[in-house]
C-alpha positions as CSV (number, residue, x, y, z in Angstrom):
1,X,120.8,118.7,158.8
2,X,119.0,115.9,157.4
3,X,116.9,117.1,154.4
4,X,118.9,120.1,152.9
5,X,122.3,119.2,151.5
6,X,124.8,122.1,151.5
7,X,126.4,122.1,148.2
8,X,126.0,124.6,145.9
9,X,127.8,127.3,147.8
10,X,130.8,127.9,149.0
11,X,130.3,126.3,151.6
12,X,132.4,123.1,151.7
13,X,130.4,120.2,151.6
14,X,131.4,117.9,154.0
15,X,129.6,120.8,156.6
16,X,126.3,118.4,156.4
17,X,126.0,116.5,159.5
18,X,128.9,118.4,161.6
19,X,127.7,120.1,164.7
20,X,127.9,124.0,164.4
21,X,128.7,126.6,166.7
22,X,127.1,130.2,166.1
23,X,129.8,132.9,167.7
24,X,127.4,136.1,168.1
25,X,124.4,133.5,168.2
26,X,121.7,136.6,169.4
27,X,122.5,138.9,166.1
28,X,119.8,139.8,163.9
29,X,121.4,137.4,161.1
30,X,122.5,134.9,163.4
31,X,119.5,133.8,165.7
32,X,116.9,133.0,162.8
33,X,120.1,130.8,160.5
34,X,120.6,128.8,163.8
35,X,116.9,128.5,164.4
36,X,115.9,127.4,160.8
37,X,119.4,124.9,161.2
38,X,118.1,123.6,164.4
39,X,114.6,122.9,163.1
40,X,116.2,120.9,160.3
41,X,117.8,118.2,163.3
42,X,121.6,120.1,163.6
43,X,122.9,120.2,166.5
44,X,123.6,123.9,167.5
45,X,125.2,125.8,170.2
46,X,126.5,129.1,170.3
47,X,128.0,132.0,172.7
48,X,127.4,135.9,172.8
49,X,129.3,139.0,174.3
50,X,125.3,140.2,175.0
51,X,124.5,137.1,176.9
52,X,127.9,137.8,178.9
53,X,126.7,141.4,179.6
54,X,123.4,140.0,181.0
55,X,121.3,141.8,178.0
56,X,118.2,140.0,176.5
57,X,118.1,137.1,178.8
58,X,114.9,136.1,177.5
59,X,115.9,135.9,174.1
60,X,118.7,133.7,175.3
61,X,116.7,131.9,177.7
62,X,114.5,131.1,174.5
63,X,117.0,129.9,172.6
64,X,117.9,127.6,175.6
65,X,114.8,125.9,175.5
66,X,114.8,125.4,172.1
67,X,117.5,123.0,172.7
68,X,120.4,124.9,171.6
69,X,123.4,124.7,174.2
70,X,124.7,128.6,174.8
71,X,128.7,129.0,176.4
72,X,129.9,132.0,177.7
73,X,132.1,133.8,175.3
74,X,135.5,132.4,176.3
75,X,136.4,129.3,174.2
76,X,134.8,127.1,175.8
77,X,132.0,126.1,173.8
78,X,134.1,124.9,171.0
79,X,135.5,121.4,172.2
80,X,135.9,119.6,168.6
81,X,137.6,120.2,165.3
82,X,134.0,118.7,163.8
83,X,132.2,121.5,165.1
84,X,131.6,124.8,162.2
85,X,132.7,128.0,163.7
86,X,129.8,130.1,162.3
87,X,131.3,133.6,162.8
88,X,131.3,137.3,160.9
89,X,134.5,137.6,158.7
90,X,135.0,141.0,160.7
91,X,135.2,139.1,164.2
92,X,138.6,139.9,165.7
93,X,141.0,136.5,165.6
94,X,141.6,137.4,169.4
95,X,137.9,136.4,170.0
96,X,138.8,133.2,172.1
97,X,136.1,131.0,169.8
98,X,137.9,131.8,166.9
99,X,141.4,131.3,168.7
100,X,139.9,127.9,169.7
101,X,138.4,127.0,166.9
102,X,142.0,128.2,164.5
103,X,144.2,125.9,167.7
104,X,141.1,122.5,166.9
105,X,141.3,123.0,163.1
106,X,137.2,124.0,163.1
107,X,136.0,124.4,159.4
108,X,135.0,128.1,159.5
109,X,132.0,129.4,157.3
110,X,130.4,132.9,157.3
111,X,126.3,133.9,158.3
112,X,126.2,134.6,154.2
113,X,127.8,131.2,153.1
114,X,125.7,129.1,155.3
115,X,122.4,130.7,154.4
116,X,123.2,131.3,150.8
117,X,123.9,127.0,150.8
118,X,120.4,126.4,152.3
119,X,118.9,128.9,150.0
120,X,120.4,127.9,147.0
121,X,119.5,124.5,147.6
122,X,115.8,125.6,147.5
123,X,113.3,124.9,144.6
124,X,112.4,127.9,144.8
125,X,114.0,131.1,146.1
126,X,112.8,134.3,146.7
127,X,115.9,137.1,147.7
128,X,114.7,140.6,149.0
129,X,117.7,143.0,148.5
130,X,118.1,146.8,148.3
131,X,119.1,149.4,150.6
132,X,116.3,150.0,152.5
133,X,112.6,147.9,153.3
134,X,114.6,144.3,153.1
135,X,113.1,143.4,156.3
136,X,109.6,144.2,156.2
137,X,109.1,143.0,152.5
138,X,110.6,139.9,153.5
139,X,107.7,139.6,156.4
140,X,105.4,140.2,153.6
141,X,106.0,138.1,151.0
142,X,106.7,135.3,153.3
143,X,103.3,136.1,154.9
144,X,101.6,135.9,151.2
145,X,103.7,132.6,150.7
146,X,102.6,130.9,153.9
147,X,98.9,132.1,153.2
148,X,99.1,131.1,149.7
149,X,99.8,127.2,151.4
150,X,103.3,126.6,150.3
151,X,104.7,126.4,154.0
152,X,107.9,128.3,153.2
153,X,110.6,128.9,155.3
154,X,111.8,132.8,155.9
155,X,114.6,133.9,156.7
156,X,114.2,137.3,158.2
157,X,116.3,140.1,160.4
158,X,113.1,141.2,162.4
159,X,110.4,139.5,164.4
160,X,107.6,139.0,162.4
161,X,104.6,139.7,164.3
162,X,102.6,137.2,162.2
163,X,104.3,134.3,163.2
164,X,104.7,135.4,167.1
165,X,103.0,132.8,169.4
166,X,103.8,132.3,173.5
167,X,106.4,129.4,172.3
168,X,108.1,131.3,169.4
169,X,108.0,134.7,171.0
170,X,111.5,135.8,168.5
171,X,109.9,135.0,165.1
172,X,112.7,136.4,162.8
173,X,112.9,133.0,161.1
174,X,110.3,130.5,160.2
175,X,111.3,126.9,159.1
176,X,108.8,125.2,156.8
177,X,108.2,122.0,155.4
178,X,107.8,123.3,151.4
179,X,110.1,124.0,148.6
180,X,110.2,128.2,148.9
181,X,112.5,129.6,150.5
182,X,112.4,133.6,151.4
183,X,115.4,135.7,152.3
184,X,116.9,139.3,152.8
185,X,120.1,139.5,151.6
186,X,122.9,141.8,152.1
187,X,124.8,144.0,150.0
188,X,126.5,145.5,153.0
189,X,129.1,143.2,152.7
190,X,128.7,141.9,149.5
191,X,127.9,138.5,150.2
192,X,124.5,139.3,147.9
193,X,126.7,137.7,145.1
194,X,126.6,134.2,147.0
195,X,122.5,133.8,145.9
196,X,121.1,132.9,142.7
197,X,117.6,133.4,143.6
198,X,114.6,132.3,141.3
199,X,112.9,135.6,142.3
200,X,115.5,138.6,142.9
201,X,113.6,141.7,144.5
202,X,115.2,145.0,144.2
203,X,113.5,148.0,146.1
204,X,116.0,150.7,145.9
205,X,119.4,151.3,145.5
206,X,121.4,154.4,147.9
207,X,123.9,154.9,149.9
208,X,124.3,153.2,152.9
209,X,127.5,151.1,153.6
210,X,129.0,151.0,149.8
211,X,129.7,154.0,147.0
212,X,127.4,153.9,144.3
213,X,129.1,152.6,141.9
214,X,130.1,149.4,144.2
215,X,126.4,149.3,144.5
216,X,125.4,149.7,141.2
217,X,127.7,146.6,140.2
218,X,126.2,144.2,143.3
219,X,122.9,144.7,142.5
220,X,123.3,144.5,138.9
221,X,124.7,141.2,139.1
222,X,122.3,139.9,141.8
223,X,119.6,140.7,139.2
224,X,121.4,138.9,136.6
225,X,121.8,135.9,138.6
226,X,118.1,135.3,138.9
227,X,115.3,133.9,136.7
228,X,113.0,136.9,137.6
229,X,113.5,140.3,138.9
230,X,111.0,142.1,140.5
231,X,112.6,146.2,140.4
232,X,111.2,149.4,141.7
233,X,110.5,152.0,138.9
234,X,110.0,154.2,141.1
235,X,113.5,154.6,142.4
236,X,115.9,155.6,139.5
237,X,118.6,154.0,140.6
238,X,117.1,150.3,140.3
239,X,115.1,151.0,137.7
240,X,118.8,151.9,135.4
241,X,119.3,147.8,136.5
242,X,116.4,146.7,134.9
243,X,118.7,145.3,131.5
244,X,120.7,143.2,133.7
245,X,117.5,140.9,134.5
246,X,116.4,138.3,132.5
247,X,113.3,138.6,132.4
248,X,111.5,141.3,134.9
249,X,108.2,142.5,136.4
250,X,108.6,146.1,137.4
251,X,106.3,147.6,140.5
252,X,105.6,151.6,141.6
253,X,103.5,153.5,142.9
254,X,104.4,156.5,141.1
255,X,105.6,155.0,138.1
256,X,102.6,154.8,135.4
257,X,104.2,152.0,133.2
258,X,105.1,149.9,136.1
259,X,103.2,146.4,136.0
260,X,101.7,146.3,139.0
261,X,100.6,149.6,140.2
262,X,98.6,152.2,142.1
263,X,95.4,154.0,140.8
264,X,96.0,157.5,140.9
265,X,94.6,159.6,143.4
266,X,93.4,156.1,145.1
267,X,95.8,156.3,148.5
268,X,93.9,156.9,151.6
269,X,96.1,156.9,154.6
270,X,95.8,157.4,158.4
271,X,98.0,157.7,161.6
272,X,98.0,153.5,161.8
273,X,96.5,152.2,158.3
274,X,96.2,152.5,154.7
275,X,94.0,151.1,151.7
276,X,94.3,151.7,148.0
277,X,93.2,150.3,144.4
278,X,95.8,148.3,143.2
279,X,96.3,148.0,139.0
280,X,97.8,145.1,137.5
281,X,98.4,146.5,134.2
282,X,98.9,143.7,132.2
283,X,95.3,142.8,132.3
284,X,94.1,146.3,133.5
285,X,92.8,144.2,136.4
286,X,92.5,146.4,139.8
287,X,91.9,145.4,143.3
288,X,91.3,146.8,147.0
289,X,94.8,147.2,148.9
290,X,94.4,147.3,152.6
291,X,97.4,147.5,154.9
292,X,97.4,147.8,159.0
293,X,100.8,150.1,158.9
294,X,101.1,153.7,157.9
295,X,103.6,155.3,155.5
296,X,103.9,155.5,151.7
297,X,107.2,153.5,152.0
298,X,105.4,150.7,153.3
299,X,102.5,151.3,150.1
300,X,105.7,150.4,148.1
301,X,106.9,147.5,150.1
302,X,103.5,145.9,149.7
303,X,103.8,146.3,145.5
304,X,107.3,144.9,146.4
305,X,106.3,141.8,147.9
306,X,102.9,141.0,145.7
307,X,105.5,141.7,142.4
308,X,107.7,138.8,144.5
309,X,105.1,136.2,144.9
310,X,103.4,136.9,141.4
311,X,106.8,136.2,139.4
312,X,106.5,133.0,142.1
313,X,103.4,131.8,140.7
314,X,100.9,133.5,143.2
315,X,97.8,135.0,141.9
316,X,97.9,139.0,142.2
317,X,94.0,139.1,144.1
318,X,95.6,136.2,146.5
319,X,98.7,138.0,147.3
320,X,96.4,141.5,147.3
321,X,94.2,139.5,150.0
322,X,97.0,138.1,151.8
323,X,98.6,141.7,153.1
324,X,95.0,142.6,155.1
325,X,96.0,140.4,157.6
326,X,99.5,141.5,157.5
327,X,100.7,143.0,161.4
328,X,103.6,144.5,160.4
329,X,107.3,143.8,162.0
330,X,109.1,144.1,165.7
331,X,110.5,147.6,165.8
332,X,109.5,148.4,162.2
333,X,107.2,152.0,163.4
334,X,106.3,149.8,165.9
335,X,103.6,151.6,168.4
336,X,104.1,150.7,171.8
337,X,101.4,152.1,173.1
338,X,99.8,155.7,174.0
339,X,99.8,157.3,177.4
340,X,97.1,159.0,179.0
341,X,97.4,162.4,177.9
342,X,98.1,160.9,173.9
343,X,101.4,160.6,173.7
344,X,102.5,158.3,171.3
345,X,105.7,156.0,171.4
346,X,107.0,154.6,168.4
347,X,109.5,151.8,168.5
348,X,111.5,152.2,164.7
349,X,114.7,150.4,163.6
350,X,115.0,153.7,161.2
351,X,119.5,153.9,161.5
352,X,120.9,155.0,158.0
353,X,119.2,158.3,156.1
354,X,116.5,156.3,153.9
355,X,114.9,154.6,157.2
356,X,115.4,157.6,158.9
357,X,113.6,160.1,156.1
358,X,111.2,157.1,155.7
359,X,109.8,156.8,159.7
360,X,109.9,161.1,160.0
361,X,107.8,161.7,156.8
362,X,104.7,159.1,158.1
363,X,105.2,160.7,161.5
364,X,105.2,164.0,159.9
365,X,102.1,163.3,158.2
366,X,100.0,163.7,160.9
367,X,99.6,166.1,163.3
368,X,101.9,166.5,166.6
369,X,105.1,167.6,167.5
370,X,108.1,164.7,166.8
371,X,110.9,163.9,170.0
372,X,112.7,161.8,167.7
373,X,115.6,159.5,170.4
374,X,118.3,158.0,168.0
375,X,121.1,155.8,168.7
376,X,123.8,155.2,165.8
377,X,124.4,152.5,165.2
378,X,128.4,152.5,165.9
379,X,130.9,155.0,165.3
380,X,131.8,153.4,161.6
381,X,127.9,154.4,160.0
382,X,128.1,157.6,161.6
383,X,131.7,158.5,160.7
384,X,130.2,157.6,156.9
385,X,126.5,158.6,157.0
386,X,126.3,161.5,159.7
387,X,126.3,164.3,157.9
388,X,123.9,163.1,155.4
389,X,121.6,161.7,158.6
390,X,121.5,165.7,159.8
391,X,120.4,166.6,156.4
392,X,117.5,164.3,156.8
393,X,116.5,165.2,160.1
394,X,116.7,168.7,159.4
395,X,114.7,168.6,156.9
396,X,111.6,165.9,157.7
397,X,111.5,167.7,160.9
398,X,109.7,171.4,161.9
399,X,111.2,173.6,163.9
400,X,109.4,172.6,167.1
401,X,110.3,169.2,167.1
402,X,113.3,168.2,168.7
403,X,115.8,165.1,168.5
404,X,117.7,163.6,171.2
405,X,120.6,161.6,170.6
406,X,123.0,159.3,173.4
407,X,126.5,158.2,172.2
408,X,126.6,155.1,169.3
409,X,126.5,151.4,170.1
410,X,129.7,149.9,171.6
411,X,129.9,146.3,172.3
412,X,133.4,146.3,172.7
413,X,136.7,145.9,169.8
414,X,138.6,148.4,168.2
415,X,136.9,150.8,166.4
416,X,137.6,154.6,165.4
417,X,135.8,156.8,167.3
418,X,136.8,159.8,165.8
419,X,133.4,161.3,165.0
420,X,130.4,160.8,167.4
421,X,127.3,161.8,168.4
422,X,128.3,165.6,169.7
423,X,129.0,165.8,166.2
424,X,126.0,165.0,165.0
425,X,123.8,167.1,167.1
426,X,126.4,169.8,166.1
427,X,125.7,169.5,162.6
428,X,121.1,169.1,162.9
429,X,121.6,172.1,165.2
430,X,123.8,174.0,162.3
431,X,120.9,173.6,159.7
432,X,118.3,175.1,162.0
433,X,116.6,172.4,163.8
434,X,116.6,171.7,167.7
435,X,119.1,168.8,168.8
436,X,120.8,167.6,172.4
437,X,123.4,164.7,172.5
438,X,123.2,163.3,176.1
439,X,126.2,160.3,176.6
440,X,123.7,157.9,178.9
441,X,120.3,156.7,177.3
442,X,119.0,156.5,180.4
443,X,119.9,160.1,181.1
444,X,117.9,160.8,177.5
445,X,115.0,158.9,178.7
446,X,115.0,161.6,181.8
447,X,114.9,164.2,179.4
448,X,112.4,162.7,177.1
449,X,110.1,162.2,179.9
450,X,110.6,165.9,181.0
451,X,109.9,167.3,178.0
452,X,107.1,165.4,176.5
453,X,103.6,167.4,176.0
454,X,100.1,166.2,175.0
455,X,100.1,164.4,171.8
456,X,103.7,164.6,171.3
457,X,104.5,161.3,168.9
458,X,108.2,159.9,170.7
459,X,110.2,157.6,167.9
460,X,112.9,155.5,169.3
461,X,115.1,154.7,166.4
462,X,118.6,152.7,166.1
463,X,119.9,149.4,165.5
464,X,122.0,146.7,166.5
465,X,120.6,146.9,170.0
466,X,117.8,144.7,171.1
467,X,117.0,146.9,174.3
468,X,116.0,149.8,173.0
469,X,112.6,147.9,172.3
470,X,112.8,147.6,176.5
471,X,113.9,151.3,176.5
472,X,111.1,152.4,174.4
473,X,108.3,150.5,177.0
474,X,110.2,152.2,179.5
475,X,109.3,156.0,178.5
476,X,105.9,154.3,178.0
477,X,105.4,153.2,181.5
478,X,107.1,156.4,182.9
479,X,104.2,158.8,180.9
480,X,101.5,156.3,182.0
């Protein structure tokens, strides 16, 4: 790391210049921090269990020829006590990297330590938080950034489509040259109190992995921390926040007092695309909105990110201008394609109830039956969330449509697995709507296949698993 110094964070300092090891290098959080690090001249290597189990090989192949050394995960990849042992404060101390790196005397930091020190470091920072929409918005402002010429680097959990090319064919992370920095970051864990962001975003505030009033106090303090919020009035939770900012510029579609706006009655939408007259009402200014992905929630993630780059210093028409050529995120009501007879398949990383609502409601928009495939996304979420997911499916969903479920994610570890996806289906079926748990995937993919008619719309949703994007083709291919 030659031109960033890590210092206020954390994160010790003497980590500048020391070799680090990712442990979990594929994850979501993990591949685009070791990409951005390896861009900047560190020397990176990294192991995961995925990698072991022969999953994703491309990805890892990619990563391979990006000059970053991958070991399997047994210990053997960590060789010096001046290597960083990048790893997740939940990873088991029998994991043989961190056994190693504990026996070596490896400085130890965490995903949110390291990326809140590069972050922080930044002129000027730009942190997308909420429960729900972190990922796309983060596409979109950094999208707007990059078009507005300030070569930012983005830090994102997706692929963005926009920055795909044959050599970067994992684009969840883009390391540029210029002084802003864009980032989701994470109350999940609540290592959102690590960033002090110029330009804190808040879309929403709900129940996911917190209570509410854990929430409440995160995100009140991560708008505090910044120089300029950007908060959703149309979500009453955030908008409560809004005194904890110091100064704020407030965005909605719904909302008529919020800065920058919708006209009413102005939202034209359609299976794949919408447009509408955007207000900026401190000028009364308005301007033509068009977006290439459906749903209203997406409507509101663009006011989220044009609200972000304004309070950056970007003109509204530019950042307006800037989302027509925006193509949307990897597995983010991603549409794989439509077979012969028009059935549509939807690849969606919809896995906790507002994602979930969110991706059923634009596919319930249009005509069609829904087979809605869902994988929890481990036994934990569902244990806390289930009961409130079968609320949402039964009611976003019409009687004929049906959902489909296989057992959660397990990668291995201790875990309780008390409450699983029989439960689920038991509980949708309870309130009325049609639901099968079937253990295998691949044995769901059978019956998805089976029971798929004309124009049926198929939505493979979950997390945490890379090859359900593979799965999704799959069902694709077979109805082709």
């Amino acid at each position: 790391m030659t031109d960033t110094p890590i210092s206020p964070s954390p994160v010790p300092q003497d980590l500048t210049g020391r070799p680090f090891f990712f442990c979990g290098i594929g994850g979501s959080g993990m591949l685009p921090l070791a990409c951005i690090l390896n861009a900047r001249g560190a020397k990176i290597a990294g192991s995961d269990r995925s990698r072991d189990q022969r999953r994703s090989a491309e990805k890892f192949a990619w990563l391979e020829a990006q000059g970053i050394e991958l070991f399997p995960q047994d210990g053997s990849g960590i060789t010096s006590g001046d290597q960083v042992l990048v790893a997740s404060a939940a990873i088991e101390d029998t994991v043989p990297e961190v056994a190693r790196a504990k026996e070596l005397g490896c400085l130890r930091a965490s995903r949110a330590e390291l990326l809140s020190a590069l972050f922080n470091a930044a002129p000027t920072s730009i942190a997308i938080g909420g429960t729900s929409g972190k990922s796309t918005v983060t596409g979109m402002t950094g999208w707007i950034m990059e078009r507005a010429g300030t070569d930012p680097t983005i830090m994102n959990g997706a692929v963005m489509k926009n920055f795909v090319a044959p050599d970067v064919p994992f684009a969840s992370a883009r390391a540029g040259r210029g002084q802003v920095f864009v980032s989701e970051v994470d109350e999940s864990d609540g290592s959102i109190a690590l960033y002090h962001p110029s330009v804190a975003v808040l879309l929403n505030v709900t129940l996911d992995h917190k209570s509410m009033d854990e929430l409440r106090v995160l995100f009140g303090d991560f708008l505090a921390a910044a120089d300029v919020a950007a908060v959703n009035a149309d979500d009453a939770e955030a908008l409560a926040l809004l005194p904890r900012a110091k100064q704020a510029l407030t965005f909605g579609i719904e909302q008529e007092k919020a800065q920058i706006g919708i006209v009413p009655d102005s939202i034209a939408d359609g299976p794949t695309r919408q447009a509408a007259t955007l207000i900026d009402r401190h000028d009364g200014n308005e301007y033509p909105l068009v977006l290439n992905i459906p749903g209203r929630h997406n409507l509101s993630n663009a006011l989220a990110a044009i609200a972000a780059c304004v309070a950056a210093g970007v003109a509204v028409g530019d950042a307006v201008a800037a989302l027509a050529s925006f193509t949307g995120l990897a597995r983010r009501f991603d549409i794989v394609g439509t077979s012969p007879s028009g059935i549509a398949v939807i690849d969606d990383f919809g896995h906790n109830p507002d994602k979930v609502r969110a991706t059923l409601r634009t596919l319930r928009s249009h005509p069609g039956r829904v087979i809605a495939f869902f994988q929890p996304h481990g036994f934990g979420p569902l244990k806390q969330m289930g009961r409130e997911l079968a609320h949402v499916f039964a009611e976003e969903l019409e009687a004929d449509d049906r959902v489909i479920l296989c057992d959660p994610v397990y990668f291995g570890g201790t875990v309780d697995k008390s409450v699983g996806s029989t439960d689920l289906a038991g509980w949708i079926a309870d309130a009325g709507k049609q639901a099968e748990h079937i253990p295998s995937r691949e044995d769901c993919g059978d019956r998805i296949v089976e029971i798929a008619e004309a124009r049926d719309r198929i939505v493979v949703m979950g997390a945490r698993d890379d090859t359900l994007s593979t799965f999704a083709k799959g069902i694709l291919d077979r109805l082709a």
